[in-house]
N, C-alpha and C positions, 0 to 999 in steps of 0.2 A: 572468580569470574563475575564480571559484570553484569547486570541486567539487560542492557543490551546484547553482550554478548550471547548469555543465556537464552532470550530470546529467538538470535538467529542461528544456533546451535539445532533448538529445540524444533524450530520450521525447517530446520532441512532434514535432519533428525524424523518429522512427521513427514516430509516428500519420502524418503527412502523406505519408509512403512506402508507406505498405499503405491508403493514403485513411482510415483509421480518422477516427472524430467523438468529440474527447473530452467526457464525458458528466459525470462528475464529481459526486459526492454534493450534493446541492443543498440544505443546514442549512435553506431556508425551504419545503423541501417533507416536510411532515410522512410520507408516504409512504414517503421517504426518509429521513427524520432515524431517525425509529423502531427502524428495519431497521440503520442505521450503528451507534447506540447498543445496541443490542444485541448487536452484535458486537462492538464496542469492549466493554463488560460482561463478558462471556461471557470473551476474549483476556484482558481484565488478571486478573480471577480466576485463571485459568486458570495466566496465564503466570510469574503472582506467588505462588507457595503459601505461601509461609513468609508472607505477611502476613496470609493466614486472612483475605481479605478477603469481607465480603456483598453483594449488589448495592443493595440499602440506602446501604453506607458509600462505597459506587463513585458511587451517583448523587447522595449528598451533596454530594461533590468538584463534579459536573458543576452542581450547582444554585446552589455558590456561585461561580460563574462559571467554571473551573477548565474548559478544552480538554481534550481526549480526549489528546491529545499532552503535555500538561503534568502530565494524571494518569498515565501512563506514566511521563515522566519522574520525576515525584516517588516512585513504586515504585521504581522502578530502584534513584535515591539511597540509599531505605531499606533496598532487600535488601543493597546494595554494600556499605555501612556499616555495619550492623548499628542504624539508626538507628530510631526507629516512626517510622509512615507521618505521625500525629502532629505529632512532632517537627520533620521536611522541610517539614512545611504550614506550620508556625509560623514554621518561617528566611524561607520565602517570601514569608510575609504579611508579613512586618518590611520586604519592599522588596528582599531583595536579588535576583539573576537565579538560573537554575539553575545555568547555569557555576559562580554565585559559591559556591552552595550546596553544591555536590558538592565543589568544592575544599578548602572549610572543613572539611566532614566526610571528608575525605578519598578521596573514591571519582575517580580517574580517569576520560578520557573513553572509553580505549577500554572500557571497564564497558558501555558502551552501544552499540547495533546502530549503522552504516553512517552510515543517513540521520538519525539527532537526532544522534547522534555530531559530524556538521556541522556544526548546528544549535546543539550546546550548544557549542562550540568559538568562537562569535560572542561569545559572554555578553552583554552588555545588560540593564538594568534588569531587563524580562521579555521571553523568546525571542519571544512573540508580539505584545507591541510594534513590534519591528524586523519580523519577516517574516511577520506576518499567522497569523491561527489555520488557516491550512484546511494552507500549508506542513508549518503544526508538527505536525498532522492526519495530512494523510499518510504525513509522515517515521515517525511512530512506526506506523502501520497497514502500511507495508511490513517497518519490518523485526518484526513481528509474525508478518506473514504468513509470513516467510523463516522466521522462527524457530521458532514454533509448527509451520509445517506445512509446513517445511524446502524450501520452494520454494529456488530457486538464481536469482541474479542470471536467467538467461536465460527461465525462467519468468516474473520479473515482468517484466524488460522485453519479451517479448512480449505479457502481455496490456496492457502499457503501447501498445506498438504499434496496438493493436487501440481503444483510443481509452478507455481506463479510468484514472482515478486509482488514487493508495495505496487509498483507502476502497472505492473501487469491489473492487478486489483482495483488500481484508481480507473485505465481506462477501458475494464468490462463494465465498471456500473458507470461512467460517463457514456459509454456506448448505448445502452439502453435509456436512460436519462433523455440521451441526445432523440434516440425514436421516438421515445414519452410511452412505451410498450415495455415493463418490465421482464418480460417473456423472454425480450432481446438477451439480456444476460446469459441466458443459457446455451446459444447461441452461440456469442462472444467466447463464453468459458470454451465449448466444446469445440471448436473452430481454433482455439490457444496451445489448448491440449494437443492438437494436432500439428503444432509447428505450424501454424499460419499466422503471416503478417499483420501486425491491427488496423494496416491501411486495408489490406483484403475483408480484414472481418467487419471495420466500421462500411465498407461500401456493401459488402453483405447483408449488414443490416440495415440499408436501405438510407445512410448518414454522412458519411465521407468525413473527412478530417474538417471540413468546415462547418459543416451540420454541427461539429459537439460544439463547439463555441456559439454557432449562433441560435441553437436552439436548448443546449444546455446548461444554458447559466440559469434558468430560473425551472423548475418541476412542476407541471399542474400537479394537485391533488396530493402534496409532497407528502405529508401521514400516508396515504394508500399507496401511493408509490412505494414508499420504503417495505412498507406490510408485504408489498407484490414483491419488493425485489427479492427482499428474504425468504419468502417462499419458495422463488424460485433459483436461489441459491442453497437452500437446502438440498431443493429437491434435485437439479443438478449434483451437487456433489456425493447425495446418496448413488444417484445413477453409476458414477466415478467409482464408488463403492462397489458396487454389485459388479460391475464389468471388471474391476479387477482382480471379483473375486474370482470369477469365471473363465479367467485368464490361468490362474493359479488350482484349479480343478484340473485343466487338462497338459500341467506340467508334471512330468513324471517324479516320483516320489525321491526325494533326496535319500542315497541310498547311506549316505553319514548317519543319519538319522536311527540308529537302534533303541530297542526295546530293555538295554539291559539298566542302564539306568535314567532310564527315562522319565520317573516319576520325579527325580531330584532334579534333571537336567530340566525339567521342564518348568517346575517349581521357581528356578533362578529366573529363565526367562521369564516367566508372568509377571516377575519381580523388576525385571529391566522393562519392560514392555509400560509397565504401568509406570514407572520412575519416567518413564519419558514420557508419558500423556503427562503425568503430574506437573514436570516440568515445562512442556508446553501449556499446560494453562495456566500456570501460575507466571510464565517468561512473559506476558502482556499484561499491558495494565487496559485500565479505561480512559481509552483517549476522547483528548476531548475538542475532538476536533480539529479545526485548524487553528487554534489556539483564544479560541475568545472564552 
């Protein structure tokens, strides 16, 4: 099994251990697409400087079919290489893959975060032929999120835990980001958790789908930001924690559950139980961002 695969084995794997429901950006609920693409918007600007890109030229990309993940990737190539953005568009519209593209021009794969890093390491005609757009989606909205707003593997795998995808993840910390109040995050998380739209949750926290691009492309105070957000994404997902423990207190006792050999039967599980934390943290790497 793949690393990749492993990976999102091991994240749904950790939703089904804390009961978490994954929820996952849903492209045909406008609600939702809005709020995604705007964070997606807001990130590649953001993450890409030297391309002096506009949101204009970003939603070009997206209109001519081009994935949030594949517009990532084609930044990357260009900052890696010294190539224009241009240029990368042109290789790729000729048919070749991005793997092929980045080789040509020379740029390596670890140039890029963790999870496309995986991703572009398959090569194929195009990445999202083989593994589907929402994979290549995510791949690049995680290690966005690592990068830009310096989460650490354990941050995303827990709000992975918690029943969220990549996108879900890129736009709770763009949501907050976009208020410039890391508080917001918590907010966002627990407003997702409960099946609510991120257009409901970005005007909740006081942002709308246009607030995150226009105020979240650049972070005052971006070290205490990050410090603040992880704070407050620990301390949310401990919350996550407790209440689900509290949940499972007042379900009545699995009556399969006997005492006769319970010492062994339980022995196994602790064994399975930890084989799957293990594999959850070792199934991400350290991304590095949005590939610089």
């Amino acid at each position: 099994m793949t690393l990749f695969k492993r990976t999102i084995v091991a994240l749904v794997v950790a939703a089904l251990m804390l009961g978490g429901t994954a929820y996952a950006v849903d492209p045909t609920n406008p609600d939702d697409e809005c709020v995604a693409s705007s964070a997606f918007i807001a990130n590649i600007i953001a993450g890409f400087p030297e391309l002096s890109l506009t949101v204009e030229q970003v939603q070009a990309l997206r209109d001519a079919g081009y994935g949030w993940g594949e517009i990532v990737i084609a930044c990357s190539i260009a900052v890696n290489s010294g190539q224009t953005l241009d240029g990368v568009m042109a290789l790729a519209t000729d048919g070749a893959g991005w793997g092929e593209v980045a080789t040509e021009l020379g740029v390596e794969t670890r140039a890029f975060g963790q999870y496309v890093r995986e991703i572009i390491g398959r090569g194929g005609a195009k990445v999202r032929a083989r593994h589907g757009r929402k994979d290549v989606d995510d791949a690049a909205a995680m290690d966005m999120a690592q990068g830009r707003f310096g989460l650490d593997d354990e941050d995303v795998q827990a709000m992975a835990a918690m029943g969220l995808d990549g996108q879900d993840v890129l736009c709770a910390v763009s949501v907050a980001a976009a208020s410039g109040d890391a508080s917001k995050v918590r907010l966002a998380l627990e407003l997702r958790v409960k099946a609510q739209s991120w257009l409901r949750i970005a005007e909740a926290a006081a942002v709308g789908k246009d607030g995150i691009v226009e105020k979240g492309v650049a972070i005052r105070n971006r070290i205490e930001f990050r410090k603040a957000l992880e704070e407050q994404i620990k301390a949310q997902v401990r919350s996550q924690k407790e209440a689900h423990k509290d949940e499972d207190k007042g379900k009545p006792e699995d009556p399969g559950k006997g005492s006769g050999n319970g010492s062994g039967d339980s022995g196994g599980g602790a064994g399975d139980s930890g084989g799957q934390r293990q594999g959850l943290s070792h199934g991400n790497g350290h991304g590095g961002g949005s590939g610089k």
